[in-house]
VEXDREN-2710 file (C-alpha; in Angstrom, 1 decimal):
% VEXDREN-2710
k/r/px/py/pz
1/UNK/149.1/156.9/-96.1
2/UNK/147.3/155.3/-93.3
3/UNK/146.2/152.4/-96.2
4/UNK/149.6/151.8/-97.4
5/UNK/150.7/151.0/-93.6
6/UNK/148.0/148.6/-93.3
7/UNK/148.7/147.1/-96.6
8/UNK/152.8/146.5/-95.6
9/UNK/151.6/145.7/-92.0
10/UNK/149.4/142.5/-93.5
11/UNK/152.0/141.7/-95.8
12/UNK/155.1/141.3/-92.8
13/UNK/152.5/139.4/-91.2
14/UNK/151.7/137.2/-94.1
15/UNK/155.2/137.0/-95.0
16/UNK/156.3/135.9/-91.2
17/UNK/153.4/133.3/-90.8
18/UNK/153.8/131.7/-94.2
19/UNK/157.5/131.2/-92.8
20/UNK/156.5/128.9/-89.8
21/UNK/154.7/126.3/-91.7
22/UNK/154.1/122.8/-90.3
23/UNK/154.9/121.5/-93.8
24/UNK/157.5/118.6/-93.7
25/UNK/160.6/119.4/-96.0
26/UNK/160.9/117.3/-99.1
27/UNK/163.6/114.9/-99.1
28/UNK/164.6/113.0/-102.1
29/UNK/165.2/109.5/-101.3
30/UNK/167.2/108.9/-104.9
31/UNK/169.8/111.5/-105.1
32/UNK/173.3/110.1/-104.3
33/UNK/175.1/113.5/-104.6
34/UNK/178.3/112.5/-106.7
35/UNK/176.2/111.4/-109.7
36/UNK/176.8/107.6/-109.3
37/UNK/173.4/105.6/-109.5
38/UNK/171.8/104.2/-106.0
39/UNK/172.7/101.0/-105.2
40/UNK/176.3/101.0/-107.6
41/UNK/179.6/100.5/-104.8
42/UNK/180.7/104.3/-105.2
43/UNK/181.7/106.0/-102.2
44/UNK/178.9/108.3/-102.3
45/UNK/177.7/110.6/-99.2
46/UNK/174.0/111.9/-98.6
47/UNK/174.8/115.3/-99.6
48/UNK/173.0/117.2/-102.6
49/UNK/169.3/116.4/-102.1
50/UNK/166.9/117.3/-104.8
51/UNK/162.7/116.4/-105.8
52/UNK/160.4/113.8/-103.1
53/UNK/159.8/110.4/-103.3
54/UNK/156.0/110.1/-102.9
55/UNK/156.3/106.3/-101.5
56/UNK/158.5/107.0/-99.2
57/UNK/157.6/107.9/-95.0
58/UNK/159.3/109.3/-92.2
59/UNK/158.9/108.3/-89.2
60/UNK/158.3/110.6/-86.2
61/UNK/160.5/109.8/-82.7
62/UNK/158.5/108.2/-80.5
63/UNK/160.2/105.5/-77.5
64/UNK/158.2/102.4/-79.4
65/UNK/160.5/103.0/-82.2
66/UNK/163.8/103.7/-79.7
67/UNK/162.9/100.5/-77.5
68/UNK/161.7/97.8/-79.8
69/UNK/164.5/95.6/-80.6
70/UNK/162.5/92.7/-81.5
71/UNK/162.4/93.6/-85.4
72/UNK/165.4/92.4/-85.7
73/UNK/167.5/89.5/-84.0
74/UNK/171.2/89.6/-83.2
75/UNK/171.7/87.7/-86.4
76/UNK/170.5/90.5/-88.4
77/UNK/167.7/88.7/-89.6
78/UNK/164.1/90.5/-89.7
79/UNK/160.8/89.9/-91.4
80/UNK/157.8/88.2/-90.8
81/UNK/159.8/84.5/-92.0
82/UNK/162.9/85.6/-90.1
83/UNK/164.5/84.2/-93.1
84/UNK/165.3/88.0/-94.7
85/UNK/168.4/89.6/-93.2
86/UNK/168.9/92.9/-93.1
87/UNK/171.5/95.1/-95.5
88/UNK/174.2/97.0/-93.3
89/UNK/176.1/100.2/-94.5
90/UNK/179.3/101.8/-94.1
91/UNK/178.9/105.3/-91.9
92/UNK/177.9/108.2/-93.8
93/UNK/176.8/106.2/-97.3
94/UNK/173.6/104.8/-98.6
95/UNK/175.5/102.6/-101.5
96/UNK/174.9/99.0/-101.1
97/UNK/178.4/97.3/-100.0
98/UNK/179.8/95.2/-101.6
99/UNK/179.8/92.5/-98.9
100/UNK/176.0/93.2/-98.5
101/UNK/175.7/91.7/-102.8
102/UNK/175.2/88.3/-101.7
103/UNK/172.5/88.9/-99.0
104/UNK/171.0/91.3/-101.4
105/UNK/170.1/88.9/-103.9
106/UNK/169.0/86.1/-101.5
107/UNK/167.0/88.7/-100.1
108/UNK/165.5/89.6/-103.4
109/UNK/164.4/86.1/-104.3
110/UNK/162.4/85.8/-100.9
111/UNK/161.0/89.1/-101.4
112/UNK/160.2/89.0/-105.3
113/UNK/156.6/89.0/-105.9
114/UNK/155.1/89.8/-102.3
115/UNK/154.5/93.3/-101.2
116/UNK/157.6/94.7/-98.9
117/UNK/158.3/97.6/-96.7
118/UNK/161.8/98.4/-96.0
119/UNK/162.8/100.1/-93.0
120/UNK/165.4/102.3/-93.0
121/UNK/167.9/103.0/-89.8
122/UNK/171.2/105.1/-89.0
123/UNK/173.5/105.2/-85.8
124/UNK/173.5/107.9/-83.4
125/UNK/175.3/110.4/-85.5
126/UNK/174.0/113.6/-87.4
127/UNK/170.9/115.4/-86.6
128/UNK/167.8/114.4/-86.7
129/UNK/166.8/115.7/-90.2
130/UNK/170.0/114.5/-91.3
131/UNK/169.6/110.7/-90.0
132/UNK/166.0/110.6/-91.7
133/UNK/166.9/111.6/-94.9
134/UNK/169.7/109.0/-95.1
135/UNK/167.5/106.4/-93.9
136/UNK/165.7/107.1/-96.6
137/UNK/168.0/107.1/-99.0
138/UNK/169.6/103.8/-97.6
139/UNK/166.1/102.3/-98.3
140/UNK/166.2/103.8/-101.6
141/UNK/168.8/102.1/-102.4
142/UNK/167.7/98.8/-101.8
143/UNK/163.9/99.7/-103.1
144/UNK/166.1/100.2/-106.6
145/UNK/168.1/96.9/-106.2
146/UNK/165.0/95.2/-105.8
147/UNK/163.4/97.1/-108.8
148/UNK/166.7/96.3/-110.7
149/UNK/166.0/92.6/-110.1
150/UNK/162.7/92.5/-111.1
151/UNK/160.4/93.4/-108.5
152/UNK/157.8/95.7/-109.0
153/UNK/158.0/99.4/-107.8
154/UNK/154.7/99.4/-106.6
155/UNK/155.1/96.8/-104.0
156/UNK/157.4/98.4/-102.2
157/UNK/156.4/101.3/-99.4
158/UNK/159.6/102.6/-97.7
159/UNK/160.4/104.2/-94.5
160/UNK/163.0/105.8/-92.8
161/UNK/163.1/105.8/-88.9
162/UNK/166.6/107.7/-88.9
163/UNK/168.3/107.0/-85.7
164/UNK/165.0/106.1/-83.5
165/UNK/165.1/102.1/-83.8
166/UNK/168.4/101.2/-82.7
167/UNK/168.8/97.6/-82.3
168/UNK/172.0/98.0/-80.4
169/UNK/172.6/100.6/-77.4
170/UNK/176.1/100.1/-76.9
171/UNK/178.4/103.1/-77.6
172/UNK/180.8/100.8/-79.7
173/UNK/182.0/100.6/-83.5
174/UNK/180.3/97.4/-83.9
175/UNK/176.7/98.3/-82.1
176/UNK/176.8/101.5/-84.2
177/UNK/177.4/99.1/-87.6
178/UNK/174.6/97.4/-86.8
179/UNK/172.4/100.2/-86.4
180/UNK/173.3/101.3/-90.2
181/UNK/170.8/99.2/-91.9
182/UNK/167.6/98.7/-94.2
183/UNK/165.8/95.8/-92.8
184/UNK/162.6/94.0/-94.9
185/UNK/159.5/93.7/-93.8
186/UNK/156.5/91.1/-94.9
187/UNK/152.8/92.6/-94.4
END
């Protein structure tokens, strides 16, 4: 009697501790959630998660990332040229606009054979787990653009800084627009 208590008491304590791991979640960085591919002009949302992206980083919060608007200028440009500018999304998606073609491609040509990291960014809305994983995705879905044109895979690390690295501060429609972006960075 007194071993089978000692057995069930180890394994509620296993049990309990293995639940408070320090283990990030996994977030899958290609997953649109309506079945469309990343980087098509479906209305897709950043629901339906599945599987990791082993290239891909998160960020943690820290105020470098909140205060450092020197990445990118009020033109949208970014990089170490200043040349690449940086591909804005609609609220809630990670599909590449349609508007954002054009700069995509121009983009991609400056970009094609060096090594890149893209840097992805939300506005203030949706929690913080929330806001990574779509930065993520947004940068997935330029990563696969870029792939799609040429470029290979394996020069391209990604990142997602979710809402941290704002590069407006204003509580307007057209600050928060800007904050919805994947900007490119040169090593």
């Amino acid at each position: 009697m007194i071993k089978n208590v000692a057995f069930l008491s180890a394994t509620v304590a296993m049990l309990v501790l293995s639940g408070c791991s320090s283990k990030e979640p996994a977030i899958d960085a290609t997953a649109n959630g309506n079945g469309t591919s990343v980087g098509t002009n479906a209305n897709a949302n950043a629901t339906g998660t599945t599987g990791t992206d082993n290239g891909a980083v998160i960020a943690p919060i820290t105020n470098a990332n909140a205060n450092d608007t020197s990445a990118t200028g009020a033109n949208g440009t970014n990089g170490s040229d200043g040349q690449l500018t940086s591909i804005l999304f609609d609220f809630d998606k990670f599909n590449i606009r349609e508007d954002m073609q054009e700069t995509m491609t121009k983009d991609a040509l400056l970009v094609k054979g060096k090594a890149v990291k893209l840097e992805g960014n939300c506005d203030e809305f949706g929690s913080d787990e929330y806001n990574y994983a779509l930065g993520l995705k947004r940068a997935n879905a330029v990563k696969s653009a870029l792939v799609d044109g040429g470029m290979n895979a394996d020069s391209i690390t990604m990142i997602s800084y979710g809402e941290s690295n704002p590069v407006c501060l204003e509580k307007t429609q057209e600050c928060w627009a800007k904050n919805r972006r994947v900007d490119f960075k040169l090593p």
